[in-house]
Every structure is written in structure tokens, then in C-alpha cells.
OpenMM code with the backbone's topology and positions (N, CA, C; nanometers):
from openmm import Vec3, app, unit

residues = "UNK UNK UNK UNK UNK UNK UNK UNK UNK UNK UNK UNK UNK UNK UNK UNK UNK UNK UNK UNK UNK UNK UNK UNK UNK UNK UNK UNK UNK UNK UNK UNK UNK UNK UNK UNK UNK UNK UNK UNK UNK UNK UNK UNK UNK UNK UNK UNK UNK UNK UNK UNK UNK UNK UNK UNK UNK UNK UNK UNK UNK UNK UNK UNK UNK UNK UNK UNK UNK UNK UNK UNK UNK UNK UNK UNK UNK UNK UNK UNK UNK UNK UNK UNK UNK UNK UNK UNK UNK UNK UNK UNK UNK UNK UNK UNK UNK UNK UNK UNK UNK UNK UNK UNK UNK UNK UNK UNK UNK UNK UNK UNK UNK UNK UNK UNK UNK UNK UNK UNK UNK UNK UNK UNK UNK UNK UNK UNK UNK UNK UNK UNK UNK UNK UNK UNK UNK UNK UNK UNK UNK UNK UNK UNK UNK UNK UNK UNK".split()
positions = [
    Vec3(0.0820, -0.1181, 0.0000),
    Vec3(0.0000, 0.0000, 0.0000),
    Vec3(0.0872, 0.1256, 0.0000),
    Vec3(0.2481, 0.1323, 0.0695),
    Vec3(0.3027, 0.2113, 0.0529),
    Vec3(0.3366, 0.2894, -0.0732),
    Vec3(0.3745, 0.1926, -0.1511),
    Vec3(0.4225, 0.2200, -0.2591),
    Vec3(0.3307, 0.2600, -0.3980),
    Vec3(0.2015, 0.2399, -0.3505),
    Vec3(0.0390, 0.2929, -0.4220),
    Vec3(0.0240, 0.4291, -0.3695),
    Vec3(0.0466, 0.4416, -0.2361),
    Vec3(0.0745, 0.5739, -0.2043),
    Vec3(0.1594, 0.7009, -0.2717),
    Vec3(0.3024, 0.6669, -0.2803),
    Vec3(0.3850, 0.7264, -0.3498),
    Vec3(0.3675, 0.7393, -0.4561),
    Vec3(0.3427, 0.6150, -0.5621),
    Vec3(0.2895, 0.6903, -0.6803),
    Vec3(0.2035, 0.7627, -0.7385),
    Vec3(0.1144, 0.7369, -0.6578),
    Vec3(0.0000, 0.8151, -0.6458),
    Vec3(0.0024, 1.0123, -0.6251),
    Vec3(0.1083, 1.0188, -0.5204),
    Vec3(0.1422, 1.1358, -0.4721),
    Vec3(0.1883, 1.2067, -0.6002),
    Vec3(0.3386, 1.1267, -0.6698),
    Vec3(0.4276, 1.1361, -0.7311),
    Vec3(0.3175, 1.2082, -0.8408),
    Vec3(0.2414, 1.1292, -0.9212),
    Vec3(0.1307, 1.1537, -1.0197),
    Vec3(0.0472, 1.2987, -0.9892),
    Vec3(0.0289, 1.2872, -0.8840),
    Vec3(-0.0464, 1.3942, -0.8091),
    Vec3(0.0190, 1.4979, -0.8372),
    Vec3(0.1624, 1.5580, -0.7835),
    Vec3(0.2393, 1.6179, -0.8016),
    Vec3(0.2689, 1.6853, -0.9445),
    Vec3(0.2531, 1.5619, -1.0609),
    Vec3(0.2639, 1.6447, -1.2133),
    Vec3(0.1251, 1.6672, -1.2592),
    Vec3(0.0641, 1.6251, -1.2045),
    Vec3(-0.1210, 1.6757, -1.2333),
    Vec3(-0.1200, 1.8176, -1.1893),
    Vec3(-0.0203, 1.8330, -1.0496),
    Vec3(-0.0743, 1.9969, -0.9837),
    Vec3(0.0081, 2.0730, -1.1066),
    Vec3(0.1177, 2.0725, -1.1503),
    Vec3(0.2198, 2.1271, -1.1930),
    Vec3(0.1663, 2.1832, -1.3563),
    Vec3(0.0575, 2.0603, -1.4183),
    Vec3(0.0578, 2.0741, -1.5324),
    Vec3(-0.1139, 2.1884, -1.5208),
    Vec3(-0.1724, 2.1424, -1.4186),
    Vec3(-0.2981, 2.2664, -1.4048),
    Vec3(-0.3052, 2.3788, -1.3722),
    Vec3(-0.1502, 2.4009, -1.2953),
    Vec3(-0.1234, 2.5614, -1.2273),
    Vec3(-0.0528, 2.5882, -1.3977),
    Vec3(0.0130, 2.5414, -1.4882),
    Vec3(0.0695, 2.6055, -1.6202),
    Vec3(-0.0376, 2.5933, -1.7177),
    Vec3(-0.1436, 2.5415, -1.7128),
    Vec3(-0.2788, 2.5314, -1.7726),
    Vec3(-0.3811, 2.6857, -1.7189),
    Vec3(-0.3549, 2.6625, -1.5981),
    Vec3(-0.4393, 2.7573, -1.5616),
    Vec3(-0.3780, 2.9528, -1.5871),
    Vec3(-0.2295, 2.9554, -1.5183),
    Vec3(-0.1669, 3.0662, -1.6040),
    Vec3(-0.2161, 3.1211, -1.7259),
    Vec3(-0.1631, 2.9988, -1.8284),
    Vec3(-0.1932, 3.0155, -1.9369),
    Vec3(-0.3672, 3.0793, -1.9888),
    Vec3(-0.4396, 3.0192, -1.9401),
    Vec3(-0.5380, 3.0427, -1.9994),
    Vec3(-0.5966, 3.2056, -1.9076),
    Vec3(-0.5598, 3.2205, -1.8012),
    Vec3(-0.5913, 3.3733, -1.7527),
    Vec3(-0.4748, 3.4318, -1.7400),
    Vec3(-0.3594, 3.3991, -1.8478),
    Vec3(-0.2427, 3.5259, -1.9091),
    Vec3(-0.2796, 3.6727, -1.9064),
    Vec3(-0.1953, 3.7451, -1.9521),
    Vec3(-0.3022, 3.8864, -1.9312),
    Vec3(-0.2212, 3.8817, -2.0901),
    Vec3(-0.1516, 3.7962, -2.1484),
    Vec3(-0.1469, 3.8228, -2.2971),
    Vec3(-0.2756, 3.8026, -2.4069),
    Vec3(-0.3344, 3.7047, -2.3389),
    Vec3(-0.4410, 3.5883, -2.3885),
    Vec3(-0.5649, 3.7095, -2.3974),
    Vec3(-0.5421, 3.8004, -2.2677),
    Vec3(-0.7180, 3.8652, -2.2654),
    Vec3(-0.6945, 3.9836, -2.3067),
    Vec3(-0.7756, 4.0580, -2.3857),
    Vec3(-0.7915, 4.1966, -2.4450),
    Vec3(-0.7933, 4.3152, -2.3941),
    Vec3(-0.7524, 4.4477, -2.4595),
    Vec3(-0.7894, 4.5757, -2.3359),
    Vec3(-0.8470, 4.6107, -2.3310),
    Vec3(-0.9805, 4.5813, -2.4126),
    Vec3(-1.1149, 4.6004, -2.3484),
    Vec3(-1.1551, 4.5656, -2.2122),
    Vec3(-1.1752, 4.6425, -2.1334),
    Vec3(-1.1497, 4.5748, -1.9556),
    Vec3(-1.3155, 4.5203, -1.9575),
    Vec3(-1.4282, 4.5221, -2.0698),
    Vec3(-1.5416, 4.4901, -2.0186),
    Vec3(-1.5296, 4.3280, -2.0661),
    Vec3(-1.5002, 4.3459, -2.1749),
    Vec3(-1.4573, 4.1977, -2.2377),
    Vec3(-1.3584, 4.1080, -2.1884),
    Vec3(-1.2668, 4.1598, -2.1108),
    Vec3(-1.1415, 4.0688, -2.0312),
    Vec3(-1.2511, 4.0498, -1.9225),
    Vec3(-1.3389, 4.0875, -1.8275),
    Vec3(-1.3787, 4.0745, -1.7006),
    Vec3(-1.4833, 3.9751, -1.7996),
    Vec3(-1.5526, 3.9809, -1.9088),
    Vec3(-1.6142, 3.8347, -1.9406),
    Vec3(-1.5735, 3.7426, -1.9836),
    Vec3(-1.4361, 3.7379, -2.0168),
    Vec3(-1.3713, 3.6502, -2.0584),
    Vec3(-1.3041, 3.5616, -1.9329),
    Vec3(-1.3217, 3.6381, -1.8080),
    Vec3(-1.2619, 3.5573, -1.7016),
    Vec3(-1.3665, 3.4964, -1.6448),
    Vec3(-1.4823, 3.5553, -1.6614),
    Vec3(-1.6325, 3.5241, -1.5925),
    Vec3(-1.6635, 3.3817, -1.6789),
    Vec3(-1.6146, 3.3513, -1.7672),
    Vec3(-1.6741, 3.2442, -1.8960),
    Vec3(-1.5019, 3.1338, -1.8129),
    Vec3(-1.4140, 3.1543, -1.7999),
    Vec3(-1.2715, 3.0983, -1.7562),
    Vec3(-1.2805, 3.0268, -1.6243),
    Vec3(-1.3695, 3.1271, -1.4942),
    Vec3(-1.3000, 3.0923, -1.3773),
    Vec3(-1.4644, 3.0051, -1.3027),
    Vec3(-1.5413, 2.9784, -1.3731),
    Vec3(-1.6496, 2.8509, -1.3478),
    Vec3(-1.5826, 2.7451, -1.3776),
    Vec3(-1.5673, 2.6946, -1.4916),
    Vec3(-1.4666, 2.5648, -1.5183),
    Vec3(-1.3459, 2.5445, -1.4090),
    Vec3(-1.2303, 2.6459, -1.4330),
    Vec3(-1.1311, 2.6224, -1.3142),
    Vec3(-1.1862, 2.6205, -1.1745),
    Vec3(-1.2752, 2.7028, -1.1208),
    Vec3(-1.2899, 2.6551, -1.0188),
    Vec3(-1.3310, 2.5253, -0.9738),
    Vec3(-1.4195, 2.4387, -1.0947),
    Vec3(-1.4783, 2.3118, -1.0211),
    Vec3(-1.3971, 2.2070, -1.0188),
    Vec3(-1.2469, 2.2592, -1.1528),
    Vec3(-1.1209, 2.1564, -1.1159),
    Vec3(-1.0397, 2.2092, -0.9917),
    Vec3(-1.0347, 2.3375, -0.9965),
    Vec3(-0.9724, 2.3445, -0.8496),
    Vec3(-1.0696, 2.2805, -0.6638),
    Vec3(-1.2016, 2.2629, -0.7310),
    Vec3(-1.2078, 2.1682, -0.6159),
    Vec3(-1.2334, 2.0228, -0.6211),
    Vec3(-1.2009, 1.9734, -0.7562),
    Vec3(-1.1726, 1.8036, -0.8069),
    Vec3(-1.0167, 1.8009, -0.7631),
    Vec3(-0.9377, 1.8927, -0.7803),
    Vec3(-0.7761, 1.8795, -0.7435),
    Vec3(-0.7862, 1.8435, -0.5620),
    Vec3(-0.8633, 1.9999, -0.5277),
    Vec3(-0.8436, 1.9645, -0.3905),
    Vec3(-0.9293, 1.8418, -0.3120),
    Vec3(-1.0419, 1.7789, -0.3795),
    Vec3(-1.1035, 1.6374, -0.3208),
    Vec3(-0.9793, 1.5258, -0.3401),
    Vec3(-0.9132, 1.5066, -0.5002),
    Vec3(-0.8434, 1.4059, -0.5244),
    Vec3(-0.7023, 1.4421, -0.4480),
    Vec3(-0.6550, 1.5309, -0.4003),
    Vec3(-0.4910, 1.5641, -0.2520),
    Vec3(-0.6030, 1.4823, -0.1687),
    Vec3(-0.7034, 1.4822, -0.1072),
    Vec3(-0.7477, 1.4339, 0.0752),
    Vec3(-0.7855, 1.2706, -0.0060),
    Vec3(-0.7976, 1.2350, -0.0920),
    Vec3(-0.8575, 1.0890, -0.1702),
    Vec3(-0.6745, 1.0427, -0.1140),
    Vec3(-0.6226, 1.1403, -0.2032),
    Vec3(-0.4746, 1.0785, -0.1904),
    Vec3(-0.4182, 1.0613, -0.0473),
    Vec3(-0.3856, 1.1997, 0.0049),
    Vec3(-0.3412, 1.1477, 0.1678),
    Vec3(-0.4176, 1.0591, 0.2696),
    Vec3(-0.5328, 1.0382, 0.2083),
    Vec3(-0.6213, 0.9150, 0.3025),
    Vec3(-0.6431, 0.8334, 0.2417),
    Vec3(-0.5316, 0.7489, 0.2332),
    Vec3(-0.5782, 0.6263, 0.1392),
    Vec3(-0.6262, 0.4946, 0.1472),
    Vec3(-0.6394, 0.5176, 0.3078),
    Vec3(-0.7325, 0.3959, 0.3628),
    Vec3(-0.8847, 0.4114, 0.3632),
    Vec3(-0.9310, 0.5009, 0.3402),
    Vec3(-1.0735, 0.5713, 0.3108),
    Vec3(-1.1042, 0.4975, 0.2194),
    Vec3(-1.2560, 0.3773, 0.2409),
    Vec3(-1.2738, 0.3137, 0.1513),
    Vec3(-1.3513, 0.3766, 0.0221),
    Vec3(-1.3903, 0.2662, -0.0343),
    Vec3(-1.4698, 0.3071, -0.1777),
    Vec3(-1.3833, 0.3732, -0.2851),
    Vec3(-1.4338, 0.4107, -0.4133),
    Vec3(-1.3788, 0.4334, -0.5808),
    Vec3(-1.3474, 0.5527, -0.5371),
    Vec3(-1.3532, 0.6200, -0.4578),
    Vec3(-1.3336, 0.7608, -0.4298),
    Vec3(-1.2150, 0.8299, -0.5376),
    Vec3(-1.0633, 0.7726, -0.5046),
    Vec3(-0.9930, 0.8142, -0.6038),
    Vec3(-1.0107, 0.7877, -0.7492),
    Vec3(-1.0789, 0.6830, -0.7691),
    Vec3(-1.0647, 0.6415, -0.9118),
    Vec3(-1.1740, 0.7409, -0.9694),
    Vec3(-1.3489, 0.7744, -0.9128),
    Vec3(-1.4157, 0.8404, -0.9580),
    Vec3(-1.3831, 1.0149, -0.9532),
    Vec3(-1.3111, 1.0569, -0.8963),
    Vec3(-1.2273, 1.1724, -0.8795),
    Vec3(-1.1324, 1.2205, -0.9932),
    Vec3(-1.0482, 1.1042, -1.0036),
    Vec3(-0.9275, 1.1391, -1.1257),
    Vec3(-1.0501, 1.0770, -1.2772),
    Vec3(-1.0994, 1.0068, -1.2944),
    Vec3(-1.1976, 0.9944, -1.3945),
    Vec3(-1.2204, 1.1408, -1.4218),
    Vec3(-1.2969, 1.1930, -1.3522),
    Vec3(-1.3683, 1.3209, -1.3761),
    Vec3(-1.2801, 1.4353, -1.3770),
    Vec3(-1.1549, 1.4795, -1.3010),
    Vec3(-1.0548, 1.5255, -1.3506),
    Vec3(-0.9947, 1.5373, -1.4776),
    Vec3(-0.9537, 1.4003, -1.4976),
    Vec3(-0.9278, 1.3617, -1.6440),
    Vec3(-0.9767, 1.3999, -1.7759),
    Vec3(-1.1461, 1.4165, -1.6975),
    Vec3(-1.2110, 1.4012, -1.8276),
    Vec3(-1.1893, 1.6021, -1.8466),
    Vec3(-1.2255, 1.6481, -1.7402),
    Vec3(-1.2288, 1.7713, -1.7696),
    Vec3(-1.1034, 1.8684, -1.7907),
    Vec3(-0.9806, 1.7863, -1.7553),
    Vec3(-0.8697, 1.8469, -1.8260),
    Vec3(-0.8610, 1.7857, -1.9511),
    Vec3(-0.9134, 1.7250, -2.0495),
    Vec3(-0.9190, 1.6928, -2.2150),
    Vec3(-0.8103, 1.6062, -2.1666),
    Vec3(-0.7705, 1.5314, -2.0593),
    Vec3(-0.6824, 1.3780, -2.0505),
    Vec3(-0.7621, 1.2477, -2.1332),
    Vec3(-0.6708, 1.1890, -2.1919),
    Vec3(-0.6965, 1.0558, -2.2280),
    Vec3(-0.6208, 0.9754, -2.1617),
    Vec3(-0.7048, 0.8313, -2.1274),
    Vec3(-0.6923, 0.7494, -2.0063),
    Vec3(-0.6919, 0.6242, -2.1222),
    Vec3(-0.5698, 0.5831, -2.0771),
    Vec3(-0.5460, 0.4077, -2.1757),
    Vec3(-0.5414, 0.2906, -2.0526),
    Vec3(-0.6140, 0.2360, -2.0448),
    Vec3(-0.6056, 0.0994, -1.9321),
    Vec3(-0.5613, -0.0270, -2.0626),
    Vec3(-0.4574, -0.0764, -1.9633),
    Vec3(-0.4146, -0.2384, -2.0906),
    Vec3(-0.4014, -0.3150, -1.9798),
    Vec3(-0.3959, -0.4928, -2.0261),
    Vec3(-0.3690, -0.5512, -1.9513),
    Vec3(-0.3233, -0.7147, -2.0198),
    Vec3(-0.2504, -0.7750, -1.9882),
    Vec3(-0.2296, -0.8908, -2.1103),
    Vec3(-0.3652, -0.9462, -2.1291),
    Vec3(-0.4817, -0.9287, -2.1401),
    Vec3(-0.5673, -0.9511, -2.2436),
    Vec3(-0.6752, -0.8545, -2.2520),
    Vec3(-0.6734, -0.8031, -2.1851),
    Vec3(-0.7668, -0.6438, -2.2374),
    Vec3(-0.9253, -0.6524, -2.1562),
    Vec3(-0.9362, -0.7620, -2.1216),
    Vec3(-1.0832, -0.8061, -2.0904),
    Vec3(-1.0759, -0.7508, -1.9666),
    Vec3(-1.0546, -0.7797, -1.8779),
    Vec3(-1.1246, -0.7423, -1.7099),
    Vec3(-1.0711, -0.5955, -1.6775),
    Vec3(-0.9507, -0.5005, -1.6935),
    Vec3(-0.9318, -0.3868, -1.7102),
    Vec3(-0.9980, -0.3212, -1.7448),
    Vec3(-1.0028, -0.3661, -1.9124),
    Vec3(-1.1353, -0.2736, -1.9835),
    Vec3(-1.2937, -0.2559, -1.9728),
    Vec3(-1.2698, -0.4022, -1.8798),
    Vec3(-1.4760, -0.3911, -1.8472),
    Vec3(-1.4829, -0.3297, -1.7263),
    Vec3(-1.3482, -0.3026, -1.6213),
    Vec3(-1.3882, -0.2268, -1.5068),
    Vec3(-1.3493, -0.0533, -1.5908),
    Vec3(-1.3045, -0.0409, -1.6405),
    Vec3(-1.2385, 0.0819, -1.7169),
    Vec3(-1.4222, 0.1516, -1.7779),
    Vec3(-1.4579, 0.0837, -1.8569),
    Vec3(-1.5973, 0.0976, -1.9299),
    Vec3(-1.6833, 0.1054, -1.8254),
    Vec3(-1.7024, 0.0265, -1.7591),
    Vec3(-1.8101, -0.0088, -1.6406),
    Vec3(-1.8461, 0.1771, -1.5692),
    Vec3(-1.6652, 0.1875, -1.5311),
    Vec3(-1.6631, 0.3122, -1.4213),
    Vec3(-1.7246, 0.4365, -1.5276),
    Vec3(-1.6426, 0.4501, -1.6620),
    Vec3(-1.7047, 0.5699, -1.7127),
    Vec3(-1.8578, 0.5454, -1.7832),
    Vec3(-1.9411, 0.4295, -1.7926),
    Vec3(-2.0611, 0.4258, -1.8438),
    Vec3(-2.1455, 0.5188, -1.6748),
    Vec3(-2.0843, 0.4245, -1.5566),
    Vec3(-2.1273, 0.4988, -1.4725),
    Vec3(-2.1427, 0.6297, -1.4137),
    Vec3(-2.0279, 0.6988, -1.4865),
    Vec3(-1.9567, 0.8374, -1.4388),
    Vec3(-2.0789, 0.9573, -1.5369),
    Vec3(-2.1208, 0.8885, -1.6727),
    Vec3(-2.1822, 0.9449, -1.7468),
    Vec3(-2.3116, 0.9431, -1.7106),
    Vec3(-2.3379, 0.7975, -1.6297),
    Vec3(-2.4801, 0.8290, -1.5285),
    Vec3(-2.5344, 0.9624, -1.4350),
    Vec3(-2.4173, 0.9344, -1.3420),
    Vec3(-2.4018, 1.0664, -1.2635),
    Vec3(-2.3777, 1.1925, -1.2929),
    Vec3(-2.2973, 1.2010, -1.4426),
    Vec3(-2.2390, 1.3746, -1.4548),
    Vec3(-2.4036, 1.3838, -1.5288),
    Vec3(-2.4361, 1.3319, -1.6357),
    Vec3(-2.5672, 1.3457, -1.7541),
    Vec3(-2.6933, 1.3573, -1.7400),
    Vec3(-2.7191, 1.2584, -1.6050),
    Vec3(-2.8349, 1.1609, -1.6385),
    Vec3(-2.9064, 1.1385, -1.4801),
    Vec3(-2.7867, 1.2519, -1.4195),
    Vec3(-2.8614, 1.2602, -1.2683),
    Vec3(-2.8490, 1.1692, -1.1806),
    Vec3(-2.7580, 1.0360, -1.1990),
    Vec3(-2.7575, 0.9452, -1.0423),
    Vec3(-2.6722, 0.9984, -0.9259),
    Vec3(-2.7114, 0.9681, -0.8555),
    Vec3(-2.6809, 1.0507, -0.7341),
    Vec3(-2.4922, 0.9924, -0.7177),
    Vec3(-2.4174, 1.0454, -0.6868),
    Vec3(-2.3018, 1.0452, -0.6361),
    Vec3(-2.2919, 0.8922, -0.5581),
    Vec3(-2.3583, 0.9043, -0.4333),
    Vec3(-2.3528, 0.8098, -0.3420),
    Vec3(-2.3479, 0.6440, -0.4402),
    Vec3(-2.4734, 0.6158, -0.5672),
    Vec3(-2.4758, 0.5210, -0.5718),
    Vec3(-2.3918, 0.4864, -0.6690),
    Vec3(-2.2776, 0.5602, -0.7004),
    Vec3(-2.1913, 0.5117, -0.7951),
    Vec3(-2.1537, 0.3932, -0.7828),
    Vec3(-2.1116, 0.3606, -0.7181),
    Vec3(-2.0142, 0.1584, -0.6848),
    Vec3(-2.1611, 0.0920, -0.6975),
    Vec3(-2.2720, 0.1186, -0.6829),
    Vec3(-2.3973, 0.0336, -0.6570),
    Vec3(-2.3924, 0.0019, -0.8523),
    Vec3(-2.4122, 0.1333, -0.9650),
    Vec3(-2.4130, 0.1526, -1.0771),
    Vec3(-2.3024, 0.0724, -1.1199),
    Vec3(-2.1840, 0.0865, -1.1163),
    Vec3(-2.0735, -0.0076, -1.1834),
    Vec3(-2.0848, -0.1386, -1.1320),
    Vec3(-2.1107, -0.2038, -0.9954),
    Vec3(-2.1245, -0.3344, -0.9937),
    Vec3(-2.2151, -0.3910, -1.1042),
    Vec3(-2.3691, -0.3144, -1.0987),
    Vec3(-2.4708, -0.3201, -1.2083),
    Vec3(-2.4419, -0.3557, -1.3273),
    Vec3(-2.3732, -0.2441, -1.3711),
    Vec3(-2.3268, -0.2874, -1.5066),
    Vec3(-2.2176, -0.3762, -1.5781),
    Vec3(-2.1133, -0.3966, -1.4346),
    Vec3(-2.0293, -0.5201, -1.4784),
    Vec3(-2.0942, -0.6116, -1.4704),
    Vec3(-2.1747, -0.6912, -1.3695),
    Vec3(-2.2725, -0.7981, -1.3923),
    Vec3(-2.3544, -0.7994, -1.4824),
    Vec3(-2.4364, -0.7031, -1.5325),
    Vec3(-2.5381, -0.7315, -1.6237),
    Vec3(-2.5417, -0.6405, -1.7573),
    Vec3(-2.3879, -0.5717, -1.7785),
    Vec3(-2.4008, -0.5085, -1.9053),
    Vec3(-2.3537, -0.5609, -2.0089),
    Vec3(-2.3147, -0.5074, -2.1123),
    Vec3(-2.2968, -0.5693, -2.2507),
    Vec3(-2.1779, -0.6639, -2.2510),
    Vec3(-2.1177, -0.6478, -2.1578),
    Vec3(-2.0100, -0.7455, -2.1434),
    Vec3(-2.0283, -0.9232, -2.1602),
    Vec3(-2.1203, -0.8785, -2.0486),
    Vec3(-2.1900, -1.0561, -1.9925),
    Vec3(-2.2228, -1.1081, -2.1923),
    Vec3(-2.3265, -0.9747, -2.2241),
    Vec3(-2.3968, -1.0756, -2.3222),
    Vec3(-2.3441, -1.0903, -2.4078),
    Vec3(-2.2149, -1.0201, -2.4376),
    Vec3(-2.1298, -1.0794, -2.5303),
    Vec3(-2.0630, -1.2293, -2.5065),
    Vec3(-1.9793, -1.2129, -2.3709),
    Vec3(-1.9686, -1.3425, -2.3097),
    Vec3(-2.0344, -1.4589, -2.3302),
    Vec3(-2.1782, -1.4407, -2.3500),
    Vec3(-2.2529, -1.5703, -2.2952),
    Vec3(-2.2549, -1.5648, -2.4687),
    Vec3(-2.2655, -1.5322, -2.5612),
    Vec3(-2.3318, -1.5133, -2.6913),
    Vec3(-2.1665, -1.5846, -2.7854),
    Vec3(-2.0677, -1.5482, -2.7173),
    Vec3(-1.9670, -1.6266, -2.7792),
    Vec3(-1.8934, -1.7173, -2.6802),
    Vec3(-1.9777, -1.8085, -2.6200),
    Vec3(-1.9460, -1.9078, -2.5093),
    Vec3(-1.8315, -1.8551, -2.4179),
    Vec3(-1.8053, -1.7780, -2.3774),
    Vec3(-1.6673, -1.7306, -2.2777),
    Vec3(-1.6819, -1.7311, -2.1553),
    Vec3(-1.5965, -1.7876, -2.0614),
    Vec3(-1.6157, -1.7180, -1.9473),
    Vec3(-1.5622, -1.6440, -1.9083),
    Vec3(-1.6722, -1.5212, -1.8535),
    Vec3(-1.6275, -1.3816, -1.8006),
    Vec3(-1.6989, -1.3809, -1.6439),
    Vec3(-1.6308, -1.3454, -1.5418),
    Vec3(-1.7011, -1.3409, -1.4327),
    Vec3(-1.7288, -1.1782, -1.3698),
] * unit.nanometer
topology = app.Topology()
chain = topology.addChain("A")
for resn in residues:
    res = topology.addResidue(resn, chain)
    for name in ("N", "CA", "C"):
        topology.addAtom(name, app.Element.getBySymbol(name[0]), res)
């Protein structure tokens, strides 16, 4: 667990590094105009988005330093991070199957909750759901495999 820790941190660490030069960047004072009515809407349209990653950054630091805190907590955290810094997320595994159906599972679920209104809480209830009984299985059963 130590060493899930550290990398974790380690990761953490170039996530902060690359959103504080993300975030610069995008409220530069090169970037915004001298129109001061149009720079103050151009930050008003800027600092809704950053703020809701600046408090996905600061949930996923306390996910990280408490890492005995059960449940997906970190994984549904950096998901949604991810998604909203335009990150692409590659899961492999020597055969692609059980990675990718928990990989699919979490973001079919994540799209529940951000889209479609399920409540936060029942996320792990939603991905068990759909690893048991989503398209996975019926592919499984439809080309004799076993998938559990």
C-alpha cells in the first residue's frame, strides 16, 4: 500500500504542476484583451470551469493522503478530472478483458451521474450493475466465454 501511495502522490504532483501552467496560461493577461469589459467576461466564462477543477484537485490531494478511506473515491475523482482536463486514459492488460470492463463499467457509470442525474452516493452500486449485467456478460454468454 506504501508504494500505491507514493505513486499516487508522485502523479499527483505532475497533475498539480501541469494545471497551475494550464491555468496561467489560460488567464495570461497576454491571452485577454484591453477592453477591460470583455477581459472581465472573458474571465467570468474561464474561472467557473477552473474553479470546479480546483475543487476536483483539492477532493483528489485528501482521496490521496487518506488512502485507507474506503470506496472508488480516487478512481471516480481522477476519472472526472481527467475528463475535464481533455486527458486521455489508456487501461491495458495482457488480455484487455477485465481492465477494460472495469475501465468501461466506471465511465458508463460516471456518465450516469455527470448526464443523467444518479446521485453520487450510488456510484459503486451503478458499476457493480453494469459489470454484472451489461454488454459485457452478453457478449460473453453469446460467444461461449467465461467472463465473471
Amino acid at each position: 500500500m506504501e508504494w500505491e501511495t507514493q505513486l499516487n502522490s508522485q502523479a499527483f504532483t505532475v497533475l498539480q504542476d501541469y494545471y497551475r501552467s494550464m491555468r496561467s496560461f489560460l488567464l495570461g493577461k497576454s491571452r485577454l484583451t484591453e477592453d477591460n469589459d470583455a477581459r472581465v467576461l472573458a474571465i467570468a466564462q474561464i474561472n467557473r470551469p477552473l474553479n470546479a477543477i480546483d475543487s476536483l484537485v483539492r477532493q483528489l490531494d485528501v482521496a490521496i493522503r487518506n488512502p485507507y478511506k474506503p470506496g472508488v473515491g480516487q478512481l471516480a475523482i481522477a476519472s472526472e478530472l481527467a475528463m475535464r482536463l481533455g486527458a486521455l486514459r489508456i487501461n491495458v492488460c495482457n488480455t484487455g478483458c477485465y481492465r477494460s470492463q472495469l475501465s468501461c463499467s466506471l465511465s458508463q457509470a460516471m456518465t450516469l451521474t455527470r448526464c443523467h442525474g444518479l446521485p453520487p452516493r450510488l456510484l459503486r452500486t451503478a458499476v457493480n450493475t453494469i459489470r454484472k449485467d451489461g454488454s459485457l456478460v452478453y457478449v460473453a454468454k453469446k460467444n461461449n466465454l467465461d467472463v465473471q
